[in-house]
Backbone bond lengths (Angstrom), bond angles and torsions (degrees), N, CA, C in turn:
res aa  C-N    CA-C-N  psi(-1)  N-CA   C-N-CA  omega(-1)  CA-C   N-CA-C  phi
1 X - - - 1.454 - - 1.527 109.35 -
2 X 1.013 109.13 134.25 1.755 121.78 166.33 1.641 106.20 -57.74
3 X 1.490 88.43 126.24 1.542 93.79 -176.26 1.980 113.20 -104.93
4 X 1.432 114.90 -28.60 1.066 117.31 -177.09 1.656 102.39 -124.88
5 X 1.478 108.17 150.22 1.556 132.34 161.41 0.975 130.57 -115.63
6 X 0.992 127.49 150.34 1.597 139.54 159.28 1.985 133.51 -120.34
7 X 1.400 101.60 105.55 1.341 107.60 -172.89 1.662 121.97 -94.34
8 X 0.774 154.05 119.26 1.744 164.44 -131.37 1.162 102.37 -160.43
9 X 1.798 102.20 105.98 1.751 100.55 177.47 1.200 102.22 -118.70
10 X 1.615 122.96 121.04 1.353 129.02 178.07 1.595 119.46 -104.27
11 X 1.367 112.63 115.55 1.669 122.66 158.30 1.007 120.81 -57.38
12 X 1.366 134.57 105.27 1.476 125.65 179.53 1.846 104.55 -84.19
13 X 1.238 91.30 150.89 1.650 102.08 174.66 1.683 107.87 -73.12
14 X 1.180 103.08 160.22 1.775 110.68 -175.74 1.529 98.03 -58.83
15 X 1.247 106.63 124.95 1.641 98.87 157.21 1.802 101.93 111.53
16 X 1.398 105.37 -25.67 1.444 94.53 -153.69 1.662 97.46 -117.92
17 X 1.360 124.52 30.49 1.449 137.09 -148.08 1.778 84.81 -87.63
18 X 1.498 117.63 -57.32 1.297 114.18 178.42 1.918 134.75 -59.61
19 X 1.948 86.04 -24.62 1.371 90.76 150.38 1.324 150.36 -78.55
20 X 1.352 114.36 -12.51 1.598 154.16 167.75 2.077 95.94 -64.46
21 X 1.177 91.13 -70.21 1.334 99.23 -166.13 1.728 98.19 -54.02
22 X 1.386 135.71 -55.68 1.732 145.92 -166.78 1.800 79.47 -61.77
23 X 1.310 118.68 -19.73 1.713 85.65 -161.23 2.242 98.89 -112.19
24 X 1.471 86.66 7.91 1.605 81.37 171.19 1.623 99.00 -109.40
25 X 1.159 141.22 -37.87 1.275 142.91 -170.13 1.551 105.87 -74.91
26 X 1.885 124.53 -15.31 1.437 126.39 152.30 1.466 104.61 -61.25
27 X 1.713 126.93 -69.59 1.028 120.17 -157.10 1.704 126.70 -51.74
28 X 1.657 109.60 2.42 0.998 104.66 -170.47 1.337 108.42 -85.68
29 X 1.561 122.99 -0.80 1.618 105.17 -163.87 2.051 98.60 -91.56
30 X 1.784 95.58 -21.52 1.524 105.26 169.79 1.813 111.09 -49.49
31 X 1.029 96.99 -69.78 1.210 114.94 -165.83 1.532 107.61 -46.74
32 X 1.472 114.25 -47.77 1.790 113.90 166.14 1.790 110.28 -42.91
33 X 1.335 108.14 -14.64 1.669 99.34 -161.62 1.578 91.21 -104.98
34 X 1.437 115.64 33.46 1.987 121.01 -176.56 1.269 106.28 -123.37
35 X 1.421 101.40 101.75 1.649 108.44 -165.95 1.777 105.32 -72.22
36 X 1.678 116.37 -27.10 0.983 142.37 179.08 1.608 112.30 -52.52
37 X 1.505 113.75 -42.15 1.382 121.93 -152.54 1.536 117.16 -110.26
38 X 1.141 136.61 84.31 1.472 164.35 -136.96 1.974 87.75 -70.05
39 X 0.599 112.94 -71.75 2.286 130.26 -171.05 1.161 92.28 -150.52
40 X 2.152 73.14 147.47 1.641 94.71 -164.41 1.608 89.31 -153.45
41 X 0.933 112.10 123.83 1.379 122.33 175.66 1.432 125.27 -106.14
42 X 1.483 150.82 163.42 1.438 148.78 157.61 1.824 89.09 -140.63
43 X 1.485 88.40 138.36 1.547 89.11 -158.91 1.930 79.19 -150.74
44 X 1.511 89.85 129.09 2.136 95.11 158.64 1.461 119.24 -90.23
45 X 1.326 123.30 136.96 1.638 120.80 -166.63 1.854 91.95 -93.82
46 X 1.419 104.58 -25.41 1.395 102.67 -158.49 1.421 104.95 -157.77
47 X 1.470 113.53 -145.66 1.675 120.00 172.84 1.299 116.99 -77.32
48 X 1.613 94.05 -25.74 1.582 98.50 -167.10 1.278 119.22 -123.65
49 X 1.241 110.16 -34.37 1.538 137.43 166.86 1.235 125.83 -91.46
50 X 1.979 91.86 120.87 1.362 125.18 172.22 1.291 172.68 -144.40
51 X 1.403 164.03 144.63 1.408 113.50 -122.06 1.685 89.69 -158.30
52 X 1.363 87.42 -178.18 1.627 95.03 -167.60 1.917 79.89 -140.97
53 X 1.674 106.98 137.04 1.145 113.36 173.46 1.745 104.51 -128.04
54 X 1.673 122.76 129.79 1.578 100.32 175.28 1.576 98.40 -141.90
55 X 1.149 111.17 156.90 1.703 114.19 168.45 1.554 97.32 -99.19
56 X 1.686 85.45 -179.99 1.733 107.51 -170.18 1.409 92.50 -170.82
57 X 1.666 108.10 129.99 1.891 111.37 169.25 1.395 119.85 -73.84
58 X 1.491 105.95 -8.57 1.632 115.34 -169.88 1.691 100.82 -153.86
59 X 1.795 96.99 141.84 1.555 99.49 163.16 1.440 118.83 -63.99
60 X 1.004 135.32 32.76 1.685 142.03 178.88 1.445 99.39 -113.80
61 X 1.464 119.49 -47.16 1.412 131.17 174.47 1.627 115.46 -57.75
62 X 1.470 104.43 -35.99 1.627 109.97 -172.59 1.635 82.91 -74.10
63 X 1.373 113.64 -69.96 1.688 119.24 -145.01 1.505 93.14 -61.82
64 X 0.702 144.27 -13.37 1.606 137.07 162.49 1.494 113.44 -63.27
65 X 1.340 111.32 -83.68 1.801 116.00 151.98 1.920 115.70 2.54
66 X 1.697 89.79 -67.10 1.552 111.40 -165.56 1.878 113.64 -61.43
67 X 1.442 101.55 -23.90 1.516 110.29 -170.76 1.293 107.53 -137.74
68 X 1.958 118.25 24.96 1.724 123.90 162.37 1.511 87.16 -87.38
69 X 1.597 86.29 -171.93 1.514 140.28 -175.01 1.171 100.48 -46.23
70 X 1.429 137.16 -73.53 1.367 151.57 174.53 1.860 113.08 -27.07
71 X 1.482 99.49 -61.78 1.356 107.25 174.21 1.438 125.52 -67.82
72 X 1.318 108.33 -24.52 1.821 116.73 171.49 1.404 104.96 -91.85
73 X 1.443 135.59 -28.88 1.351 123.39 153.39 1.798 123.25 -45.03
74 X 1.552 113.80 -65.67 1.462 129.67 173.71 1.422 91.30 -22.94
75 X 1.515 118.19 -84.83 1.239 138.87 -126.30 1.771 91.71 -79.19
76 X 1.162 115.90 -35.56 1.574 98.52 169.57 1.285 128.27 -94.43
77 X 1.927 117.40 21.78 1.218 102.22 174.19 1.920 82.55 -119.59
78 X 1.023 95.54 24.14 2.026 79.39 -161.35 1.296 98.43 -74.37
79 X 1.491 141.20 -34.57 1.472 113.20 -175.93 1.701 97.30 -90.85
80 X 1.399 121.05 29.28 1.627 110.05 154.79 1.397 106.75 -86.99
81 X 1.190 115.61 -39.77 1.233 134.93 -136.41 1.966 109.58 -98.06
82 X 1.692 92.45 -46.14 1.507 94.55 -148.90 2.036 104.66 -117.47
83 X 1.027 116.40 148.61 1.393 103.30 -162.80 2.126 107.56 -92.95
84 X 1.660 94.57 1.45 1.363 96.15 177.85 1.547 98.10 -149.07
85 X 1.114 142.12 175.68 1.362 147.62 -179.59 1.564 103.49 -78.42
86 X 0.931 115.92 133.11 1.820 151.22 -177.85 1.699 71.91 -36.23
87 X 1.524 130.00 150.35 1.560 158.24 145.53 1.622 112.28 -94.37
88 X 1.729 101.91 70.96 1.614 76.83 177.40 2.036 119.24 -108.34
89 X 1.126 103.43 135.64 1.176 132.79 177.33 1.252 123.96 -72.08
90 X 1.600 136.02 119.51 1.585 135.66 -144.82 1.883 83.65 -119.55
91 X 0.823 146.00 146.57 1.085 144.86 -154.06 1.895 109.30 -158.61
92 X 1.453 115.40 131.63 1.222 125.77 178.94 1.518 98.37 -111.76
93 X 1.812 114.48 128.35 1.418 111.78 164.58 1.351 130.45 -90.46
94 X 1.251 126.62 99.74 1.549 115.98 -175.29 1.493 123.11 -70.46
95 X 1.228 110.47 -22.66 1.441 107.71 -165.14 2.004 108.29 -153.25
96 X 1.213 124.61 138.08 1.483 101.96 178.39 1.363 95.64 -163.56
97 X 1.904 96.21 156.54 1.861 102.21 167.71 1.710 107.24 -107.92
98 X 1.260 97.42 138.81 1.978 82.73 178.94 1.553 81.80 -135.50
């Protein structure tokens, strides 16, 4: 069972919601190359708001995730991209169906 998560809720800036979206539906071919990272989701909450949800069986799996490709991409397009700084969320799993 996946023991740790990670939740990332991104505000996109006016205008750039479709660019948000081209740049989470790229990160997915990265993320296939994360031997660490069990599911990985990019999910819209709303018009504007959006997020990336992933498990990991071990904190070695997250902290990998936390300091790849994906996370140094985000973080240097986020004031292109996002109208407030990325919300990311460190997450413990207690219980799950897979």
């Amino acid at each position: 069972m996946d023991r740790f998560a990670l939740l990332a809720q991104l505000k996109a800036r006016p205008g750039k919601e479709r660019d948000v979206e081209q740049f989470l539906v790229s990160a997915r071919l990265l993320v296939l190359q994360e031997i660490g990272t069990t599911s990985w989701y990019a999910v819209k909450f709303d018009s504007s708001l959006y997020g990336i949800f992933d498990t990991f069986p071990d904190q070695a799996g997250r902290d990998a995730h936390v300091n790849g490709e994906i996370a140094r991409l985000l973080f240097a397009r986020a004031e292109e991209l996002f109208a407030e700084p990325p919300v990311i969320q460190m997450l413990d799993i207690l219980a799950s169906k897979a």
